[in-house]
N, C-alpha and C positions, 0 to 999 in steps of 0.2 A: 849784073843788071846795068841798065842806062842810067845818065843823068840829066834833068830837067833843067831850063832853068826859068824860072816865078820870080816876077816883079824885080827881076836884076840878082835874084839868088839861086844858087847852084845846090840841087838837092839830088842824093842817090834816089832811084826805086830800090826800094828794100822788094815791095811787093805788088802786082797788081791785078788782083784778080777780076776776071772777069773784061780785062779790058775797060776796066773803071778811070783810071787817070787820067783826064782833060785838061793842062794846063788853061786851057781860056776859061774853064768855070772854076780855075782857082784865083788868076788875075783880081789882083788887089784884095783878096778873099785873106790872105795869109800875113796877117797884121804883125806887129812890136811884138804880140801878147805871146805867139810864139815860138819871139828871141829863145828863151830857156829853155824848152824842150829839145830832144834829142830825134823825138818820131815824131810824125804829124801821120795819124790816120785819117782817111777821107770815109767814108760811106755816102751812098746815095740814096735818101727815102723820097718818096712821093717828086722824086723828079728833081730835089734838090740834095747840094753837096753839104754834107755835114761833118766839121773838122772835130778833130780831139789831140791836145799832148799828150807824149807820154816822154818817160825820162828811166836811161838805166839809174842802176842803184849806183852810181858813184858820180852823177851828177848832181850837186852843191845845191839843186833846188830839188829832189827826189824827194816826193810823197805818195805814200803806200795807194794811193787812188790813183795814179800814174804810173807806176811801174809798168815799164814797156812787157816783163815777163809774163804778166797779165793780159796782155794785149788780148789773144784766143779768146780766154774770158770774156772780153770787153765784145768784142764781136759777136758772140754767140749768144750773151745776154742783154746789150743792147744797140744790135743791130737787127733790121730786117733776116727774115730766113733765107740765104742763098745772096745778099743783095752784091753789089757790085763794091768793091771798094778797094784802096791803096794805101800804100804803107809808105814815105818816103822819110829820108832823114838827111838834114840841111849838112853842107859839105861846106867843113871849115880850115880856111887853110890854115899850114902853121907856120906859125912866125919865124 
């Protein structure tokens, strides 16, 4: 996949269905809050974008309401039926 880069940060597409991923309707959208995440999922309801973290399980802030393995779940249960959305995870270099 490509990567994007948001408010000066460098993120894989994991996924993006539907042709969902807008960098300009994520623009400042993608706060401090989430630093610790591993994924950041988008959806779009009623026209707007709707983020969520998630975190593998060997990430030092991993809670079972986050687990990225989930994700499908997460989608299927509280997202829109069919809606548009993206999957990306933040690209960190190493030291």
């Amino acid at each position: 996949m490509k990567n994007v880069i948001i408010d000066d940060l460098e993120y894989e597409v994991i996924k993006n269905y539907r042709d969902a991923l807008n960098v300009e309707d994520l623009t400042g959208k993608i706060t401090d809050y989430f630093d610790n995440f591993d994924y950041i999922l988008g959806d779009y309801a009623y026209g707007k974008v709707r983020l969520k973290g998630f975190n593998e399980k060997s990430n030092k802030n991993f809670k079972p309401i986050n687990d990225y393995s989930k994700i499908d779940d997460y989608i299927k249960n509280n997202c829109a039926y069919d809606c548009r959305y993206f999957i990306i995870k933040r690209v960190v270099e190493k030291k």
